[in-house]
C-alpha positions as CSV (number, residue, x, y, z in Angstrom):
1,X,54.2,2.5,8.6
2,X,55.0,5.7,6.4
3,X,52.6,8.5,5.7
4,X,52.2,7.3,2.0
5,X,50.9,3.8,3.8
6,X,49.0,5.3,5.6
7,X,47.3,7.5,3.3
8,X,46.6,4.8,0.7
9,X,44.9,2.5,3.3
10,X,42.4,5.5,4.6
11,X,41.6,6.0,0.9
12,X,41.0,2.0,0.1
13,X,39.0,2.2,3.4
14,X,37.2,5.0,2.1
15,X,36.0,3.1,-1.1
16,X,34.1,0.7,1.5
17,X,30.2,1.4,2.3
18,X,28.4,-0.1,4.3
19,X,24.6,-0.5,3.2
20,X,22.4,0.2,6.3
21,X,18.6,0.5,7.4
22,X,17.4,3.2,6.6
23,X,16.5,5.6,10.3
24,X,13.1,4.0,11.3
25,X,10.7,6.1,13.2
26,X,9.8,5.5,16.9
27,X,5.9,3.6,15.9
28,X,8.2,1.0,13.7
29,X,10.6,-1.3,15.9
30,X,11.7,-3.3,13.4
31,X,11.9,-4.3,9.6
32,X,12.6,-7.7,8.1
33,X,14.3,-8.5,4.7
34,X,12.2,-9.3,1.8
35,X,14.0,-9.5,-1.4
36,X,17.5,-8.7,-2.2
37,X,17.7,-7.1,-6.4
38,X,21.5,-8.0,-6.4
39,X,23.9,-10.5,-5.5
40,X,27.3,-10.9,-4.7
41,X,29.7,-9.4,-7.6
42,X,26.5,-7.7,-9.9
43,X,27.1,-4.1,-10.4
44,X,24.7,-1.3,-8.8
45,X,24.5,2.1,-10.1
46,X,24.2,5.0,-7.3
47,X,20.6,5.1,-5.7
48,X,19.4,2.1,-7.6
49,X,17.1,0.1,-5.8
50,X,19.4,-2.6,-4.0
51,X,17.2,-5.0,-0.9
52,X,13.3,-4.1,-0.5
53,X,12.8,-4.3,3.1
54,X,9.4,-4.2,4.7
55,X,8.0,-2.6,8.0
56,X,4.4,-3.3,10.1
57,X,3.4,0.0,7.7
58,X,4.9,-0.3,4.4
59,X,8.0,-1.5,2.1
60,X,10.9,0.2,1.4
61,X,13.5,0.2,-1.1
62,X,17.2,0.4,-0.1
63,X,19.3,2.4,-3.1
64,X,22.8,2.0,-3.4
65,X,24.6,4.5,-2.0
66,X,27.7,4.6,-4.3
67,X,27.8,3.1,-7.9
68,X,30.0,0.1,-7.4
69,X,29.9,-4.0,-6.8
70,X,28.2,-5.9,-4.2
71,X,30.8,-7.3,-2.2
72,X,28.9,-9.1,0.4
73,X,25.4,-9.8,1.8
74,X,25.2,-9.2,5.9
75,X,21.3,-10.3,6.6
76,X,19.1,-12.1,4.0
77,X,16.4,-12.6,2.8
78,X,13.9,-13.3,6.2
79,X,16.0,-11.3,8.6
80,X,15.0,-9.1,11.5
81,X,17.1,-6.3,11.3
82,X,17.0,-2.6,13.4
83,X,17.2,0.8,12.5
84,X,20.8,1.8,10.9
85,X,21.9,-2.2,10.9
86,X,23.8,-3.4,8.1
87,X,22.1,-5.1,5.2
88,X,25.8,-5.5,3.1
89,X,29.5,-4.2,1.7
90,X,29.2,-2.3,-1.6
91,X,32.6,-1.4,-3.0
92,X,32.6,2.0,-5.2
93,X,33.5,1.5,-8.7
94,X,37.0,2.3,-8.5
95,X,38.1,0.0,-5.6
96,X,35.8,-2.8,-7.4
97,X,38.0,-2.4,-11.2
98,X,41.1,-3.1,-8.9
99,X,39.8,-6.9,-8.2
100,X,40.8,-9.8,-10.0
101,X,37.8,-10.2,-11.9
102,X,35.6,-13.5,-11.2
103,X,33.2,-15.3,-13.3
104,X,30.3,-13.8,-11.6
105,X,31.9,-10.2,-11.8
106,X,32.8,-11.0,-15.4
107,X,28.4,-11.8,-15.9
108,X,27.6,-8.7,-13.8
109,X,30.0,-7.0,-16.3
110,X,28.0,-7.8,-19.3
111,X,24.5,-7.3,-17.3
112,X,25.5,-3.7,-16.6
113,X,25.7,-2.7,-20.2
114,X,22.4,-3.2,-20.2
115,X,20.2,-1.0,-17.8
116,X,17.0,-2.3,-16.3
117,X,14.6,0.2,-15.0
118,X,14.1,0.0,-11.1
119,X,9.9,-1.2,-11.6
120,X,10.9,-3.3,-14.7
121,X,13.9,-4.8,-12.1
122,X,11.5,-5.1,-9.3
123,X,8.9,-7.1,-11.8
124,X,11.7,-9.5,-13.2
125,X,12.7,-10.3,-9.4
126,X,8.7,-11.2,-8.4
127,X,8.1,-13.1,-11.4
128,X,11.1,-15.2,-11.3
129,X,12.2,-14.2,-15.0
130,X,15.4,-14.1,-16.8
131,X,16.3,-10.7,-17.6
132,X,19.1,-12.1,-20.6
133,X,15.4,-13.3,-22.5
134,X,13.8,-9.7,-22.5
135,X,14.3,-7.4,-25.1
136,X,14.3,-3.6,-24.1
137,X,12.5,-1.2,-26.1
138,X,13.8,1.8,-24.2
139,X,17.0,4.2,-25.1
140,X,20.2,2.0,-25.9
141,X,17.9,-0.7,-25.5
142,X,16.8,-0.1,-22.0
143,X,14.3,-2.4,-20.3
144,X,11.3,-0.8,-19.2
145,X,8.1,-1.9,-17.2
146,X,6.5,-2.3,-20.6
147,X,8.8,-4.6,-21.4
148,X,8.5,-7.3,-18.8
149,X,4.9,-6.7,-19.1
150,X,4.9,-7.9,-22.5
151,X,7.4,-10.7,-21.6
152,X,5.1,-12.1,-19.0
153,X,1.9,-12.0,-21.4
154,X,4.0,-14.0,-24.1
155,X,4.8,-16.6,-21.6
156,X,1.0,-17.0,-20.4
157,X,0.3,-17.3,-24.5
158,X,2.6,-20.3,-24.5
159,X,1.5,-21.8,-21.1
160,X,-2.3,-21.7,-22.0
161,X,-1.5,-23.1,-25.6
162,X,-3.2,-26.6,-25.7
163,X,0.6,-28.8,-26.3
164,X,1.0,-27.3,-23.2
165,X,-1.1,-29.6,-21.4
166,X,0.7,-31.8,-18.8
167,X,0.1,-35.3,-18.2
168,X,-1.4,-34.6,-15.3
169,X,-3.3,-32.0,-16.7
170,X,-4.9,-34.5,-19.0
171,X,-5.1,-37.4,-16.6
172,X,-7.8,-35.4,-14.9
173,X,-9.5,-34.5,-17.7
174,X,-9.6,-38.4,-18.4
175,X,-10.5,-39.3,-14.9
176,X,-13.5,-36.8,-14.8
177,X,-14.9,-38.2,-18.4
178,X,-14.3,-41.9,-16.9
179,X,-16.8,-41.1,-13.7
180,X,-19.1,-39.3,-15.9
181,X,-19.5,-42.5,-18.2
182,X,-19.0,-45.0,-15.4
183,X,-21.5,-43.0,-12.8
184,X,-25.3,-43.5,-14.2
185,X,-26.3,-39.8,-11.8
186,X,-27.2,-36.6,-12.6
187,X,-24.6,-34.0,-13.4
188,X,-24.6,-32.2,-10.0
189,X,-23.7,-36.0,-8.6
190,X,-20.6,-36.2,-10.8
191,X,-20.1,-32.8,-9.9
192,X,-19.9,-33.6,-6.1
193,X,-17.8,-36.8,-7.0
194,X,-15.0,-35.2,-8.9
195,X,-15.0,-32.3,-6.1
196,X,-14.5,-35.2,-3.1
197,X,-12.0,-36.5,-5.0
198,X,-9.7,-33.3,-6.5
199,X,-10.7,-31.4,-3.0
200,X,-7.4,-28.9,-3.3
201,X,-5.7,-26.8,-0.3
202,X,-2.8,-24.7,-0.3
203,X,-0.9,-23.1,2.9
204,X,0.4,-20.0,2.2
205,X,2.7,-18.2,4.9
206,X,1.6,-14.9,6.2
207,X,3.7,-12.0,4.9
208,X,5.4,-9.8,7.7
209,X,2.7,-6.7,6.6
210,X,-0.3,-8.7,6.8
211,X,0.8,-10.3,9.9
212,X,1.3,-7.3,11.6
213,X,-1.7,-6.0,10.3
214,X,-3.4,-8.4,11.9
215,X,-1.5,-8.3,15.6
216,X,-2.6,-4.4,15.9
217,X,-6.5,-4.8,14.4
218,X,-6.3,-7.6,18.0
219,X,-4.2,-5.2,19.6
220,X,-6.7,-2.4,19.0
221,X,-10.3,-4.2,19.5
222,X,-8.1,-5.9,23.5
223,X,-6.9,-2.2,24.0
224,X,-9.6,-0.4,23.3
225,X,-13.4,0.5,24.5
226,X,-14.6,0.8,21.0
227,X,-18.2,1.6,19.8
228,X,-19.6,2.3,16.5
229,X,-22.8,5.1,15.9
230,X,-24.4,5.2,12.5
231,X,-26.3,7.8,10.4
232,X,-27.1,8.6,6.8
233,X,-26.4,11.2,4.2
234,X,-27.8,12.6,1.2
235,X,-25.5,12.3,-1.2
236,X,-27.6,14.6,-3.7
237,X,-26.2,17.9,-3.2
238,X,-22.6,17.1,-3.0
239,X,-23.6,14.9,-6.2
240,X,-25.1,18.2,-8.0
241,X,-22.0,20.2,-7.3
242,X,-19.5,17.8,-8.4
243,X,-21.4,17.2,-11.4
244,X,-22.4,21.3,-12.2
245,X,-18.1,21.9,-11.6
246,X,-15.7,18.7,-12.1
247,X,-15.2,19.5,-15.7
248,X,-14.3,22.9,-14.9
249,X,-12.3,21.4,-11.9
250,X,-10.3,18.5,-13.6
251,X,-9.2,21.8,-16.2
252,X,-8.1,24.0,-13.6
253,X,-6.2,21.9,-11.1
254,X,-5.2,18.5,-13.7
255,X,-7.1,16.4,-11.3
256,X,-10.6,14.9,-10.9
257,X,-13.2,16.1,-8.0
258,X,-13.9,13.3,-6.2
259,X,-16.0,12.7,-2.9
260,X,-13.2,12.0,-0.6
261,X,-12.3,16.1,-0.5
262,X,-15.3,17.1,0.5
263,X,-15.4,14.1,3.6
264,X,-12.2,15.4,4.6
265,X,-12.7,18.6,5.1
266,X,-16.1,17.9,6.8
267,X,-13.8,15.6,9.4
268,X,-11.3,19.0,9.4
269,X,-14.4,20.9,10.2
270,X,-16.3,18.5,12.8
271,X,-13.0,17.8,14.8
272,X,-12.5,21.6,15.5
273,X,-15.8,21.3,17.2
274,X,-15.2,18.1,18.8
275,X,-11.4,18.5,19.5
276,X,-11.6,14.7,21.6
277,X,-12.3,12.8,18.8
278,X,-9.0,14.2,17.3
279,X,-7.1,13.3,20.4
280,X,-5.3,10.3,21.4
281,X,-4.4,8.5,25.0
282,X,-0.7,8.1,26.3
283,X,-0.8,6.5,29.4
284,X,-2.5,8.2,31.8
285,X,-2.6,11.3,29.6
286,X,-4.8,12.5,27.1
287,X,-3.2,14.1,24.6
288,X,-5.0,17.0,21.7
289,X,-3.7,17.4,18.8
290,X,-3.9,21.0,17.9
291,X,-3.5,20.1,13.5
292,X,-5.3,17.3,11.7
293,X,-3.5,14.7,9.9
294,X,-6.0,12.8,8.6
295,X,-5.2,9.3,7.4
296,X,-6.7,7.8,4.1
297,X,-7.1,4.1,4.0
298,X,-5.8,2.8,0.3
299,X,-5.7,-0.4,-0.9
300,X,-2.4,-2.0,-2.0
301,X,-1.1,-5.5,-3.1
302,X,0.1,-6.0,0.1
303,X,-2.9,-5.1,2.2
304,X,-4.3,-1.9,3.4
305,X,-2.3,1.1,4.2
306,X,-3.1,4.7,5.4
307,X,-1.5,7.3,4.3
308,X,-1.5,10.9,5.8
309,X,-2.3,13.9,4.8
310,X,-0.3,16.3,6.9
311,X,-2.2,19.5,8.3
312,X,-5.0,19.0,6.2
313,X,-6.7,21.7,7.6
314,X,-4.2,23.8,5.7
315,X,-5.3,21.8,2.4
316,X,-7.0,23.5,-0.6
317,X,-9.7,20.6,-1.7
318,X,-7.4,20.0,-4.9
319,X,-4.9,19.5,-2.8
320,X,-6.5,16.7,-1.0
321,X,-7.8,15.3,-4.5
322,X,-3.7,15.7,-5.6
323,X,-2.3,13.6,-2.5
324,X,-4.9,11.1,-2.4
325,X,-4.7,10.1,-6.6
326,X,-0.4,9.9,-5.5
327,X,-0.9,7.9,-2.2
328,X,-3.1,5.8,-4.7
329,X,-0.4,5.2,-7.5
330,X,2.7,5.1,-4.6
331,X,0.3,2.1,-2.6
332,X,-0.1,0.1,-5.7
333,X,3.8,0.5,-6.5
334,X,4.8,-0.3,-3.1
335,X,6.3,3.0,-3.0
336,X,5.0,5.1,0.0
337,X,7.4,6.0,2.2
338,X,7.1,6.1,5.8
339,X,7.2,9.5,6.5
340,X,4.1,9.5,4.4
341,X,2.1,6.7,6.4
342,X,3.3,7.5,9.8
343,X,1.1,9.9,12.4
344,X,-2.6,10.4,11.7
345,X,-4.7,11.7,14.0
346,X,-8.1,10.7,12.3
347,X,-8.9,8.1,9.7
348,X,-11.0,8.2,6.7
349,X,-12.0,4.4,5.1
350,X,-14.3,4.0,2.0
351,X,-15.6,0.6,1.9
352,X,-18.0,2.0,-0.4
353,X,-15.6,1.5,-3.8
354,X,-15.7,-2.1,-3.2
355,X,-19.4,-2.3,-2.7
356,X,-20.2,-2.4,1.2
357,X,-23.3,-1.4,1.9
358,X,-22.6,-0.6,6.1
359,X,-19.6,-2.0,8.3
360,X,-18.2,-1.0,11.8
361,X,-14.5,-0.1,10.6
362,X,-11.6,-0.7,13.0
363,X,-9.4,2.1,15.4
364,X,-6.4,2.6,13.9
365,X,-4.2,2.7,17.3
366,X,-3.4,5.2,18.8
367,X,-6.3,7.0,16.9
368,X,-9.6,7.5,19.1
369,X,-12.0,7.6,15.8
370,X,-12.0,6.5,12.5
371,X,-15.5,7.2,10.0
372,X,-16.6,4.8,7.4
373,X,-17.8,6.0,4.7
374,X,-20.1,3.1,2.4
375,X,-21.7,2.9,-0.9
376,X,-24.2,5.4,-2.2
377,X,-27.8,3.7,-3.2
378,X,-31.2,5.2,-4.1
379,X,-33.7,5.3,-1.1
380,X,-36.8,6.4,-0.8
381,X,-36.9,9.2,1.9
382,X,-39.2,11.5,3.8
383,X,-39.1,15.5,2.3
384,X,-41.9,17.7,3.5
385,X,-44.1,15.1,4.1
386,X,-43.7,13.5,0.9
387,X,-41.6,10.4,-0.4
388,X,-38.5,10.8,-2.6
389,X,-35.6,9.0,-4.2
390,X,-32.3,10.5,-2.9
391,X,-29.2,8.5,-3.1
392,X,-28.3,8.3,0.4
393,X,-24.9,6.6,2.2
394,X,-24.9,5.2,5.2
395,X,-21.9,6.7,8.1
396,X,-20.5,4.7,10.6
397,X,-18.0,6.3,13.1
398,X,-16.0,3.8,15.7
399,X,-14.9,5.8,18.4
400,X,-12.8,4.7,21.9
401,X,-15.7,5.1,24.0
402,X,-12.7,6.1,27.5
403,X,-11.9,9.6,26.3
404,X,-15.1,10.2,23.5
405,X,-18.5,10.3,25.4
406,X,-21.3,8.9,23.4
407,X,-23.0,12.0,23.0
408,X,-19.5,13.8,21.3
409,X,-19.8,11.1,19.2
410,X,-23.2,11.5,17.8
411,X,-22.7,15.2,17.3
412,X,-20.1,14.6,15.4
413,X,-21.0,11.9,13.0
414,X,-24.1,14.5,13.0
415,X,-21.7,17.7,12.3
416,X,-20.1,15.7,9.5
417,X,-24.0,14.9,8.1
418,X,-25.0,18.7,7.9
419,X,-21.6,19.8,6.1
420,X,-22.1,16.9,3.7
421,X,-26.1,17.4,2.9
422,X,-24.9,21.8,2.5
423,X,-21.5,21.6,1.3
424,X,-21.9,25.9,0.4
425,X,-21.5,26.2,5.2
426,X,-18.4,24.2,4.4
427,X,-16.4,25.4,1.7
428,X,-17.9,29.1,3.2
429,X,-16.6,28.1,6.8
430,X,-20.1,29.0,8.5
């Protein structure tokens, strides 16, 4: 073969890429495949969002590496796959013009004039909808998340519209009238009727997060000596100082003071006097952390997640108020990445946004302590011998009672009490 021959096929080889798994860390073994955005001859622009894949922790989006055609799919949709596997073959742009063009490459052709955002992409995909039917309100008629929006809300107009009734639809409404007239009982005994007889179930498969989820809540309630110790807080002078500063606050550093900076810093504070709670076993070793990253449990579409907030012991309380309001947004887009949720050496879960009153929250392994934090109510309390209303929260701290004695954990829960109830020794660091 001449030098020209050769040349020419390292450059075609060249034009070849091979769409991987992304490096995992050493917590996440493996990933499985979720949802692939393109198929086989659409074109992808470079760092587009190409396979969502998704992790015990989180999912991730894939981008193209390249701009270019998708040449082949390696693992589907359901796959196991391994850190650095292939997921497909994207050929670059250049290679891709070269090939005789197909039917489908012709479509993907006509579908790349138009550009789709990445979220208003990701929204067609999970609601099964044909991208050709929605009209883009963005530049040169780009698609935007407001546009699918807006397409979906149009087609629940026409779904709910009454000619959209199906026969079965109005069958039951017809049966139910039928054993109303027919049966000479009471409302509540037509009630029970119809129920025995339209009794509905539906299976629904686990997804990989939630399943996982599940395996290490077991894994951590087999693996672990846990115990939970409870106290309460007034809530009133934090409450006073957020109220006397958050305008001034939200001004200053473009976010709102929430409670959640001021527990967090009293967990910062409380695990440099109990340094065991902030440790972790390996094996036969215990091993102390010397930073704090505490983790943040968020709610997402998916299921919980906890994000970290690296050294937060470095962390101005704005900060905290910053990352948190981000890990909120990124859980809710499915967005976090995994450097982001991976570590912790203390968790934070507030159970009191969704209205628990007092609950005994679960390790997060290989965490020894995680506090609970619940809603705030008006009690009546003891003050100098006299009875007040102070709106008080109930704390709960789960510990793993074989490295934290139960007397650590007491003073602790007790250390984060004090900097809560005078949050001026806190933010004075006395």
């Amino acid at each position: 073969m001449s030098k020209d021959s050769n040349s020419s096929a390292h450059s075609s080889q060249e034009m070849v890429h091979e769409i991987r798994v992304p490096v995992l860390p050493e917590s996440v073994a493996d990933a499985v495949v979720i949802s692939w955005y393109k198929q086989p001859g659409d074109y992808i622009e470079r760092d587009e969002p190409i396979v969502d894949i998704e992790t015990d922790k989180v999912v991730l989006e894939v981008p193209a590496p390249v701009s270019g055609v998708l040449e082949k799919i390696v693992e589907s949709d359901g796959s196991t796959v391994l850190a650095q596997q292939v997921l497909g073959i994207l050929l670059e742009q250049e290679q891709a013009e070269e090939a005789t063009l197909s039917p489908s490459s012709e479509i993907s052709e006509n579908k790349a004039q138009r550009i789709i955002t990445p979220a208003a992409q990701k929204m067609i995909i999970e609601n099964k909808l044909n991208a050709d039917l929605i009209v883009g309100s963005g530049k040169d008629g780009r698609v935007l998340k407001e546009d699918v929006l807006s397409s979906i809300e149009d087609t629940e107009t026409d779904t709910c519209s009454p000619s959209s009734y199906s026969p079965a639809a109005s069958d039951f409404i017809k049966i139910s009238e039928q054993a109303s007239r027919e049966s000479g009982n009471s409302d509540a005994q037509t009630s029970n009727a119809t129920n025995n007889v339209f009794r509905e179930e539906k299976r629904v498969a686990m997804t990989r997060l939630r399943s996982l989820i599940a395996q290490r809540l077991l894994d951590a309630q087999q693996n672990a000596a846990i115990l939970t110790t409870f106290n309460e807080v007034n809530m009133q002078p934090v409450m006073a100082l957020r109220s006397r500063y958050k305008e001034l606050f939200e001004k200053t550093h473009q976010v709102k003071l929430g409670f959640m900076s001021f527990f967090v810093k009293a967990a910062v504070d409380a695990l440099k006097q109990f340094p065991a709670v902030n440790a972790a076993i390996d094996g036969n070793d215990i091993v102390y952390h010397g930073y704090f990253d505490i983790g943040v449990a968020v709610a997402s579409p998916r299921g919980l997640v906890v994000p970290v907030l690296k050294n937060a012991e470095a962390m101005t309380m704005a900060g905290i108020e910053k990352n948190i309001k981000d890990f909120a947004l990124k859980a809710r887009e499915n967005t976090l990445s995994l450097d982001e949720i991976t570590g912790g050496t203390f968790s934070i879960t507030n159970g009191g946004v969704f209205g628990s009153l007092l609950s005994t929250p679960i390790l997060n392994p290989p965490q020894s302590g995680i506090l609970g934090m619940h809603k705030i109510q008006d009690r009546p309390v003891v003050e100098n011998g006299e009875i007040v209303i102070r709106p008080i929260m109930y704390l709960a701290l789960s510990y793993d009672h074989r490295i934290i004695d139960g007397r650590e954990a007491v003073q602790f829960l007790v250390a984060i009490k004090n900097a809560i109830e005078d949050p001026s020794r806190m933010l004075l660091e006395i």
